[in-house]
N, C-alpha and C positions, 0 to 999 in steps of 0.2 A: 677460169677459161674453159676448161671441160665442161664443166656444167653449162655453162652456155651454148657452148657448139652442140649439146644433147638436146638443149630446148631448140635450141634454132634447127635441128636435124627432124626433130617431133611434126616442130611445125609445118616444114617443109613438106614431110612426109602425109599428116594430115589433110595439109590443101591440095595435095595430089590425090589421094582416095579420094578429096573432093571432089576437084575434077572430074575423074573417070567415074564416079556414082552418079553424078550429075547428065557425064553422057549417057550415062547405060539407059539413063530414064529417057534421056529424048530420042534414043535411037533405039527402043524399045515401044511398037506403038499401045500394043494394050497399056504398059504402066502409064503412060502416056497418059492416058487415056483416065484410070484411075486418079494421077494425081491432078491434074488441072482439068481437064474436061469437066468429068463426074462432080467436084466442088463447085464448079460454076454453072453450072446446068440445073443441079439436085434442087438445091435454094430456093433457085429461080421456079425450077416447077412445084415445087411441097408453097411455095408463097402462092404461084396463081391458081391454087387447087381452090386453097382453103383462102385467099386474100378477099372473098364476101362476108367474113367472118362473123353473120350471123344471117339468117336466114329470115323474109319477111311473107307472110299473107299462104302460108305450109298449105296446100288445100285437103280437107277432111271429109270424110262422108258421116252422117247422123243417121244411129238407125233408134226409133223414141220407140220406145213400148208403151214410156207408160202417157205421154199425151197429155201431163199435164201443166198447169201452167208454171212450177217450179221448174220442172223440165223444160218447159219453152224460155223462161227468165237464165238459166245456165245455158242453155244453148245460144241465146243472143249475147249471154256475154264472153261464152267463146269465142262469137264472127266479129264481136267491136275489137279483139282485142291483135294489136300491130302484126303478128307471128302469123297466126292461125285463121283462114278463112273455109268457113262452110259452105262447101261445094256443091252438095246435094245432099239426100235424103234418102235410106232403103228403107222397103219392107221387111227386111231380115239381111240376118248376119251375112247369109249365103250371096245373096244378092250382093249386098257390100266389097265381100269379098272378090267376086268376080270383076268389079270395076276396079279394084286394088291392083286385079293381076292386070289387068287393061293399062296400070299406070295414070288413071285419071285419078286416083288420090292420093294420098301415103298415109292417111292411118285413118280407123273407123272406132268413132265416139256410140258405143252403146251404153242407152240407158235404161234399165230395168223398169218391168211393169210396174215395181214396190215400191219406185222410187221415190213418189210424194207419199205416199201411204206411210213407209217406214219415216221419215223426216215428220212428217206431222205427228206419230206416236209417239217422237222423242227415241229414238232408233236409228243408231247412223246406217245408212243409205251408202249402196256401194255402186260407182259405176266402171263400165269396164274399157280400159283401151288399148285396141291393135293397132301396132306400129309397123312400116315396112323399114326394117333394120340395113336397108341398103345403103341408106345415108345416115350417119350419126346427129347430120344438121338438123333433119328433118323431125328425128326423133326428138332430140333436145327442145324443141321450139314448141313443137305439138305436147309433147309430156311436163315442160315449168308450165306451160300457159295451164292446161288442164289442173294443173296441181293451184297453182296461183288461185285462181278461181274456186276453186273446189274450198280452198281456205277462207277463203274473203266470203263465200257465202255459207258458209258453215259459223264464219263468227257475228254474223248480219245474224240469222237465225238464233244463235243465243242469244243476244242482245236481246231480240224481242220476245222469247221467249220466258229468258229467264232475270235478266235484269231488269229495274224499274227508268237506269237511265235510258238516256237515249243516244245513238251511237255518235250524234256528232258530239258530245261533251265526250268521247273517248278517245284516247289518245292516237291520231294516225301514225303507219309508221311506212317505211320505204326501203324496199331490199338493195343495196349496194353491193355486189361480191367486192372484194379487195384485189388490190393490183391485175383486174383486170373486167373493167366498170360494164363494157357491152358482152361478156361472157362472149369472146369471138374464139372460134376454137384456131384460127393461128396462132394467137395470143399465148395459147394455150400450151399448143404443140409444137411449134414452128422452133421457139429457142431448143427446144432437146432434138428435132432433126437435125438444126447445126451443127450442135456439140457431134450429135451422136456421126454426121457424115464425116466430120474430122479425122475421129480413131478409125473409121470401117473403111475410110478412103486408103488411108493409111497402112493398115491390114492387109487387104487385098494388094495394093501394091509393093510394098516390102517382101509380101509373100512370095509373090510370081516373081519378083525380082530375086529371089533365092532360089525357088523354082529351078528356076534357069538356068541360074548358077549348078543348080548343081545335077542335072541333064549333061552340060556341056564339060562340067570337070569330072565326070565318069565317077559320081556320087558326093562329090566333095561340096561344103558351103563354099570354101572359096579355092583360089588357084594357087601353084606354087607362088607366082608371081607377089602374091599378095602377103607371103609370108615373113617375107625378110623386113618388113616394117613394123610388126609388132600387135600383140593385140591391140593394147589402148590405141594406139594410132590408126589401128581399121575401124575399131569401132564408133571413135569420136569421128572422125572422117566422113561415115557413110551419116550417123546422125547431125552432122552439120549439113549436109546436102539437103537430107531431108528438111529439116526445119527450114533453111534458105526457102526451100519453096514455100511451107507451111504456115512461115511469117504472112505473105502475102494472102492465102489461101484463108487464112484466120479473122486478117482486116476484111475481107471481102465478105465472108457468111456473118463474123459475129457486130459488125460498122453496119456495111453499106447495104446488104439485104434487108435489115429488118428498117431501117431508114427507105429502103423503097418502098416496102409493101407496110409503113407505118406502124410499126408494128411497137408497141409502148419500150422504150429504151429509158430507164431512172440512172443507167450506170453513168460510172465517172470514166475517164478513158484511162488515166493512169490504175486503178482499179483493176481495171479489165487488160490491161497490158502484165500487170504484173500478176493476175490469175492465169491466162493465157499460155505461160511461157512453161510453168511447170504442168500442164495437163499438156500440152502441144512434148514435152519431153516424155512424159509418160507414156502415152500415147507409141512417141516413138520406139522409149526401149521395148515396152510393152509390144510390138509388131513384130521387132525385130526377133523377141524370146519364141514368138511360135514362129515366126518367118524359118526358126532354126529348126524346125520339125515338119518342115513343109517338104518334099521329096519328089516333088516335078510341079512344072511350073500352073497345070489345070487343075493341082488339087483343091489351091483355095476358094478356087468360084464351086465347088464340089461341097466344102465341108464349110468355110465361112461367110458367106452372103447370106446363109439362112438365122446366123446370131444376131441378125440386127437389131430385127424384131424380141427375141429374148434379152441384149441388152437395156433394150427400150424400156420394158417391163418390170426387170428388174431393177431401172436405174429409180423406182419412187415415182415417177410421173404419172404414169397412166393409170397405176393404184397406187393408194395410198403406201406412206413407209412403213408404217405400223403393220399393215395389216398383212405383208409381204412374208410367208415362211422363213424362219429364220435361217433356216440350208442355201435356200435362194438369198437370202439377207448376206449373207457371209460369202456366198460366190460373188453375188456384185459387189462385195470388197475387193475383190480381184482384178473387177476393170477398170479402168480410168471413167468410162464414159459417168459412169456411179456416181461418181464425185463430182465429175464435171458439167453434168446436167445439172444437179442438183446446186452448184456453187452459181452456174450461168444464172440460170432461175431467179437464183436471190438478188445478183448485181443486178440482173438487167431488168428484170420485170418488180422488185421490190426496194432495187435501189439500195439493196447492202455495201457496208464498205467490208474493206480487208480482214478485220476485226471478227466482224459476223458470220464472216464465211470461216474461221480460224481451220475447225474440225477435216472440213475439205481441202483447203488449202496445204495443213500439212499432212493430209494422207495421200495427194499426189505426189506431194515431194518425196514421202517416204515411197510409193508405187516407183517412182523416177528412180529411186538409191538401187530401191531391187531387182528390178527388170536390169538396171544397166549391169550390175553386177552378173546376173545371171545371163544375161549377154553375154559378156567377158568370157565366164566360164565355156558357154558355147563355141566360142570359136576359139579359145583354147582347146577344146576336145578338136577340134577341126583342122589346127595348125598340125596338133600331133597326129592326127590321123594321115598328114598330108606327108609326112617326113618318113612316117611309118611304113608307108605304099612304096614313096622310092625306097629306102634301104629294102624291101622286099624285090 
């Protein structure tokens, strides 16, 4: 009977922290603002940036030296090809450049005087290309096409020069990338903006909401008020509020965003509900553990809005995993977002099951054990510093 009335006390106690963390968020308008605005908003614009997701007819400028007719045959198959079309034509580089800054082209195809000279010798022939790095689309579309080409007539040239077949008895072949067939860079980016606005939404608001807290409790995380319930019942308390909203916030970026802006979805939904749950936990205790180091409420738009980009990076996406310093390898063990990019990835765009994803799967849960733990301890220091002040 005691034991019961201790759970039924817990629970009571819980759904109350509930409550009152649920208000503090709606009647607080920045967090506000973090937890549902910024997730519905963010999606929406990173989808209509990038939702062209490849680029057609790039315009270039040609500046020929050498005027001959290999150089005229690679220049037309530059302008046949879907991406890239040849705009115009300099006398020199200079000249080129100046209509680059104009914005009339974004990148300039020079071909050297040598250029059939060294090719007839049997002498690979080098050509040169400037890119305007403003847009990565522009860059990508102009630099495969160029490369594409350059290979296709580099192996038409051996053929005739050094084999006795001839190229149609040689085997064609046709570039496919894997799990994501038009190379569109939403495709590409878009699933790790989700994951990543998740934990940074998350962050930022947990943060200011402790902020707050403790401006108004004359340096304390929390209030006397709060103390006579208990750790675990603060703690589970405040991260059941969060997640309540977070459930919905998760259906909306990791479902119905990329189903509007098409975006290739191989996952199963039970899959994704049951990865979701322990990175959306991570995530939480994971905000709440620096939330406890946070000391007025404008720090964290100060010190954490500018990790986004550093998560990003470190999560494997944007470079390679391999190729990532091992110091930085081992920090992004430390975030959620690490794992969570990397697991989203697999379900969504390569159609992994639970299985496949094992490694991430349980380094979140284990990320969840720790952070919550170390939670705990936090506001254990916080209870006792709170008892400490009154007897003083």
């Amino acid at each position: 009977m005691k034991l019961l009335n201790t759970i039924e006390k817990g629970i009571s106690d819980c759904f109350a922290i509930w409550k009152r963390e649920l208000w503090s968020i709606y009647k607080d308008v920045g967090v506000f603002i973090f937890f549902i605005i910024v997730p519905i908003v963010y999606p929406i614009m990173y989808g209509m940036i990038y939702n062209t997701e490849s680029i057609h007819e790039v315009p270039i400028i040609v500046v020929d030296e050498s005027h001959s007719p290999l150089a005229r045959k690679f220049i037309r198959q530059i302008d046949a090809s879907p991406d890239v079309h040849v705009f115009a034509y300099a006398s020199s580089l200079e000249d080129a450049r100046e209509r680059i800054n104009r914005k009339e082209a974004y990148a300039i195809l020079l071909i050297p005087s040598d250029f059939s000279y060294k090719i007839n010798r049997g002498e690979q022939a080098v050509i040169a290309l400037y890119s305007d790095m403003a847009s990565i689309l522009f860059y990508e579309a102009v630099f495969m096409t160029t490369t594409e080409i350059s290979i296709e007539m580099g192996y038409e040239i051996l053929v005739k020069t050094n084999d006795p077949i001839t190229p149609d008895a040689l085997l064609s072949y046709e570039y496919v990338p894997f799990y994501n067939p038009q190379s569109g860079f939403a495709s590409f980016l878009l699933p790790a903006i989700l994951i990543l606005v998740i934990q940074q939404t998350l962050l930022l608001g947990i943060s200011m909401l402790c902020g707050t807290a403790r401006e108004r409790n004359n340096g304390h995380l929390i209030s006397r008020e709060n103390t006579v319930t208990g750790i675990l019942r603060i703690v589970v308390g405040k991260a059941l509020a969060y997640l309540t909203i977070y459930i919905f916030t998760c259906f909306w970026a990791l479902v119905i965003v990329p189903n509007l802006f098409k975006i290739p979805q191989l996952a199963q939904f039970n899959t994704l509900l049951l990865f979701a749950l322990p990175y959306l936990l991570s995530c939480i205790f994971f905000a709440m553990t620096i939330a406890g180091f946070i000391r007025s409420r404008e720090t964290p738009m100060m010190v954490l809005v500018f990790t986004s980009l550093i998560f990003l990076f470190i999560s494997g996406i944007s470079w390679p995993l391999p190729a990532i310093p091992a110091f930085w390898k081992y920090v992004g063990y430390l975030i959620p977002s690490s794992f969570g990019i990397q697991g989203f990835v697999k379900i969504n765009s390569m159609g992994a099951d639970l299985w496949e994803i094992a490694f991430e799967y349980r380094m979140l849960w284990l990320q969840t054990g720790i952070y919550f733990v170390i939670t705990c301890f936090i506001y254990y220091y916080q209870i006792t510093r709170v008892f400490k002040s009154e007897k003083q």
